[in-house]
C-alpha positions in Angstrom: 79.3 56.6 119.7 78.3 53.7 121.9 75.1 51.9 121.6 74.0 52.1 124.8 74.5 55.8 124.6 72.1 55.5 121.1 69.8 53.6 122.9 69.3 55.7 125.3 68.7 58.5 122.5 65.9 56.0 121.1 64.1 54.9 123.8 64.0 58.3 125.4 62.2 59.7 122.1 60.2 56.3 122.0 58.6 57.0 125.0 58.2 60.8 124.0 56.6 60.2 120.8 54.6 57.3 121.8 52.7 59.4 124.8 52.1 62.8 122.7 50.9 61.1 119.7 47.8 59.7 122.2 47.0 63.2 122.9 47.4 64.9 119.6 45.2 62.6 117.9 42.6 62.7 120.9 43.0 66.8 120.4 42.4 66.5 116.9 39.2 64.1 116.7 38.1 66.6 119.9 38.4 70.0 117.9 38.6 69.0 114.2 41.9 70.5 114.1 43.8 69.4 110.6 47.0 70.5 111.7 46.5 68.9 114.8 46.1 65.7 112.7 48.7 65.8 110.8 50.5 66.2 114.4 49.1 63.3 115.4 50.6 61.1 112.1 53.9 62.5 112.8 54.0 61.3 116.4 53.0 58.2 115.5 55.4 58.0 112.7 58.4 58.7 114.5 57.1 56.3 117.2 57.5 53.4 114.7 60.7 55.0 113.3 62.2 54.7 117.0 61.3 51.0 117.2 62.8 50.4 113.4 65.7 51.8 114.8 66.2 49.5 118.0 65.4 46.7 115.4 68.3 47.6 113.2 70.3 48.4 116.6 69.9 44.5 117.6 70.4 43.1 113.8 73.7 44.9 113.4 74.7 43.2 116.5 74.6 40.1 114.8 78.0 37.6 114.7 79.6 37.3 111.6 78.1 33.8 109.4 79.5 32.4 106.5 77.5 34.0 104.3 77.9 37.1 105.7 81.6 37.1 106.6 82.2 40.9 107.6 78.7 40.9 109.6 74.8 42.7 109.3 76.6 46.1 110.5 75.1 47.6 107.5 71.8 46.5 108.2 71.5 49.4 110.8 72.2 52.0 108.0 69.6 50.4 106.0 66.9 50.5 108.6 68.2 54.0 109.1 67.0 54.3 105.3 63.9 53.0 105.6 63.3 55.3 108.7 63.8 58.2 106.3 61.5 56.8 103.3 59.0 56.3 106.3 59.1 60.0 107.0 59.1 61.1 103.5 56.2 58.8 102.5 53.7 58.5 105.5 54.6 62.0 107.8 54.7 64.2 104.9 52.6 62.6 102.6 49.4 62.4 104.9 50.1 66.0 106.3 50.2 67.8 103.1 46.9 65.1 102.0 45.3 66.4 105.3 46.3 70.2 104.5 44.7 70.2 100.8 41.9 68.7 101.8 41.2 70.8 104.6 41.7 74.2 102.7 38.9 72.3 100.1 36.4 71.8 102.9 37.4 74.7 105.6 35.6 73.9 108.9 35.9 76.4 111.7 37.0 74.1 115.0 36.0 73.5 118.0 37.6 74.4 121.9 41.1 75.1 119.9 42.2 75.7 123.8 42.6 72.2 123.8 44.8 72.0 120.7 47.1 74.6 122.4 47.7 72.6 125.7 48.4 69.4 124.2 50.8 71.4 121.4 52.4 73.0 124.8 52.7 69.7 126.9 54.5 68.2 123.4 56.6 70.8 122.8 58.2 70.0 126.7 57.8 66.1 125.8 60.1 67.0 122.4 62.0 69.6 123.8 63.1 67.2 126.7 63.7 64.2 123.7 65.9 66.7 121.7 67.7 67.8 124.8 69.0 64.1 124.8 69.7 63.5 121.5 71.5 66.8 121.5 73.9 66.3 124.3 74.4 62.8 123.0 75.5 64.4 119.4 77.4 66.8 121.0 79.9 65.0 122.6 80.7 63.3 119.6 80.6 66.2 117.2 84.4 67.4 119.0 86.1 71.0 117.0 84.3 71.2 113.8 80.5 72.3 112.8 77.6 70.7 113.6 77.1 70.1 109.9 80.5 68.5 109.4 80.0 66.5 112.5 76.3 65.2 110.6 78.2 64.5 107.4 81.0 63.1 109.3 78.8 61.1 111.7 78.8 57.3 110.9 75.8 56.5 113.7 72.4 57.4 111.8 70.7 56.5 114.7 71.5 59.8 116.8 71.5 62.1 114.4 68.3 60.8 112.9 66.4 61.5 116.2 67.8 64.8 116.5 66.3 65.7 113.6 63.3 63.9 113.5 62.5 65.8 116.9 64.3 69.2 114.9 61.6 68.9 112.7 58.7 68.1 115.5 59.7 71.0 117.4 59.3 73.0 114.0 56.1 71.3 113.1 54.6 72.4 116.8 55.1 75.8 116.0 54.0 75.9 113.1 51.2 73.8 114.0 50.4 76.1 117.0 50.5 79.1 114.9 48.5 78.3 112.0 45.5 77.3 114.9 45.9 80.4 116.3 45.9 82.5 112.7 42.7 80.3 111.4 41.0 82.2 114.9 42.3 85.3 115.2 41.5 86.1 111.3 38.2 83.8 110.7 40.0 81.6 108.0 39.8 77.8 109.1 41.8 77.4 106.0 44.7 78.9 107.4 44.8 75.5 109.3 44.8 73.4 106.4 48.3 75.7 105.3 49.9 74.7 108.5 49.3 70.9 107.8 50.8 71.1 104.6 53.9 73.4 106.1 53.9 70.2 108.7 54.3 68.1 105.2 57.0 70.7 103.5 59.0 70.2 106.8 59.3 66.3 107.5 59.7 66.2 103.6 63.0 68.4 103.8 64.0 66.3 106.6 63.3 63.2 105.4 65.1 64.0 102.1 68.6 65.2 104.1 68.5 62.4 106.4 67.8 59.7 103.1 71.0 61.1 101.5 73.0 60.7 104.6 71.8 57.6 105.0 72.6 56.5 101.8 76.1 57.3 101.7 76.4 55.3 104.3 74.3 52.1 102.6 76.7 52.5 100.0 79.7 52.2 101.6 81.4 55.1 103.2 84.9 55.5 103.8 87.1 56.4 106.8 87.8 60.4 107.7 90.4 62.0 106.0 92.2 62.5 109.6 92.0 58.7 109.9 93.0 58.1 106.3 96.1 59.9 106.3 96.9 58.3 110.0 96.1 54.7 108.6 98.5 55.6 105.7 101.3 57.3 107.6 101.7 54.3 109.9 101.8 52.1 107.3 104.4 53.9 105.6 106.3 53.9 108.7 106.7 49.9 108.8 109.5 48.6 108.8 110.7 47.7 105.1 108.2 49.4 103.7 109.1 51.4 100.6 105.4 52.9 99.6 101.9 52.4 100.5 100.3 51.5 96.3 96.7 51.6 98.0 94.6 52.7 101.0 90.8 51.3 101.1 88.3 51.6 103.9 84.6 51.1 104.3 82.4 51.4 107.6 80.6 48.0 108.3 79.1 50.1 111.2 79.6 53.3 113.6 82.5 50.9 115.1 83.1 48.3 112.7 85.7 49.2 109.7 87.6 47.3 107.3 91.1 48.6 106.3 92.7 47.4 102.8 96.4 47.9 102.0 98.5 47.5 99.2 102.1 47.7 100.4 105.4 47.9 98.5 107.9 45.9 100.9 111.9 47.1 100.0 113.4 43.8 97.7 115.7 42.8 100.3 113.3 42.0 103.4 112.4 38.4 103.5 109.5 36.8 103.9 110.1 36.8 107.7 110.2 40.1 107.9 107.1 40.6 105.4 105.0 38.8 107.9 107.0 40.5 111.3 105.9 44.3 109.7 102.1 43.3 108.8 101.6 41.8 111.4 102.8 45.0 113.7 101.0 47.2 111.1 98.2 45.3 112.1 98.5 46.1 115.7 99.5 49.8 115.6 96.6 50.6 113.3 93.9 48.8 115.8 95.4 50.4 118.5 95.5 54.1 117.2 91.7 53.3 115.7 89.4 51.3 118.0 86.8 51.3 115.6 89.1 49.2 112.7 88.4 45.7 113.5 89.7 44.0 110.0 93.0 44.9 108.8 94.1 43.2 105.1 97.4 43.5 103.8 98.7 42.8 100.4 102.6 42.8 99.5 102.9 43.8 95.7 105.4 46.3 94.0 104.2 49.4 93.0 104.9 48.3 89.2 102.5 45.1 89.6 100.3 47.5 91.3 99.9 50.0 88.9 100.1 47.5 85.8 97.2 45.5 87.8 95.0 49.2 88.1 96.0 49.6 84.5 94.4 46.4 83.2 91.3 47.0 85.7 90.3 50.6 84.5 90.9 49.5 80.5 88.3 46.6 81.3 86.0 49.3 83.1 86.0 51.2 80.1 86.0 48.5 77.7 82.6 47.1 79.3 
């Protein structure tokens, strides 16, 4: 996906968050509302997350420097971690800290008709927010299931706001209905339970969204679709007997490195070694936007598989 398309995502849901957080946290101090609270951290939470975001947006964007010759593309998947931990530690961790201590100390609130128009006017702020991020997902997700286009996905920054605004739609609702419960059956405990549901939720998504995330960090391959076309037009160059390797990594959503280990027929020269990688080169950019490094090694499959011989023994041996 394009970054101006991701920005767009971001700074709509910056904007979103930013405004309702001001309101649930002036609902909460208002009525005394826990849940409301816990709302209110949430908001705020995924207010900063947005801005980490457009911060690991711009350092990604950063040329290439000796020291970092394939570029800071991976910094946007590590900012994308962060954004997770950030959700896991501070959203759930206060709400279900809120929660327990509310059910300890039950209070019964006060004008809980505020806490219900300020969870209705977020729930249009987020519905509007997730709206965006989920058109902007959706034209990238193409055939297959939305949860194969998430594992597939190689820009955290979409996906991460559509959940993140999943889980604030779910933690209005349940935020709503535990205020509503606490009054209509005279336990202001039940409030405290919907913080801590609050907490249960953002943990769950925090934990999926740190596991994507760190697939990524870690250095995630190409699609199996693109795989087996990178390999199939390298097989088809000319003089080329057999393709001994195929390695990829994403740098970042449209920045991936290609390795190849080619077995050129004896007879080519080393004219015609050069002519075929260098139109291997081409044909794979051209079929795959998104590869913008392309390294080719000649080696017989013999040296190749004596070479990955020698390697795993000394894995083994260490």
């Amino acid at each position: 996906m394009a970054a101006n398309a991701s920005k767009t995502v971001i700074f709509a849901a910056l904007a979103g968050n930013a405004l309702i957080a001001v309101t649930k946290f002036a609902a909460a101090w208002f009525t005394g509302s826990s849940a409301m609270l816990s709302e209110g951290v949430h908001s705020l939470v995924d207010t900063g997350n947005q801005i980490l975001l457009l911060y690991g947006i711009k350092q990604s964007a950063k040329p290439a420097t000796p020291d970092h010759p394939f570029g800071y593309g991976l910094r946007l998947y590590f900012w994308a971690f962060v954004v997770a931990i950030l959700i896991f530690g501070l959203g759930a961790g206060i709400s279900i800290y809120q929660g327990i201590a509310k059910i300890q100390s039950p209070h019964v609130m006060e004008s809980a008709w505020v806490n219900y128009l300020v969870l209705a006017f977020g729930m249009v702020f987020e519905g509007a927010v997730w709206w965006v991020a989920f058109r902007a997902f959706r034209e990238e997700k193409g055939a297959g299931s939305w949860l194969e286009a998430i594992r597939a996905s190689k820009d955290p920054t979409v996906f991460t706001v559509l959940f993140e605004d999943s889980a604030a739609l779910l933690g209005l609702m349940t935020a709503m209905l535990g205020i509503f419960l606490s009054q209509a059956l005279d336990l202001p405990v039940l409030d405290g339970v919907a913080s801590i549901l609050i907490g249960v939720i953002l943990a769950g998504t925090a934990a999926f969204l740190a596991y994507e995330c760190q697939s990524l960090l870690t250095g995630e391959g190409v699609a199996p679709k693109v795989r087996a076309s990178i390999r199939a037009l390298a097989s088809s160059g000319a003089g080329v007997e057999r393709v001994n390797e195929l390695l990829t990594m994403h740098f970042g959503p449209n920045d991936v490195l290609v390795a190849l280990s080619l077995d050129f027929t004896d007879s080519l020269r080393a004219s015609g070694v050069e002519a075929t990688v260098s139109a291997l080169e081409r044909a794979i950019k051209q079929a795959h936007p998104e590869v913008t490094r392309v390294f080719i090694e000649a080696q017989s499959f013999e040296a190749h598989r004596r070479d990955a011989a020698i390697t795993a023994a000394a894995a083994a041996a260490g």
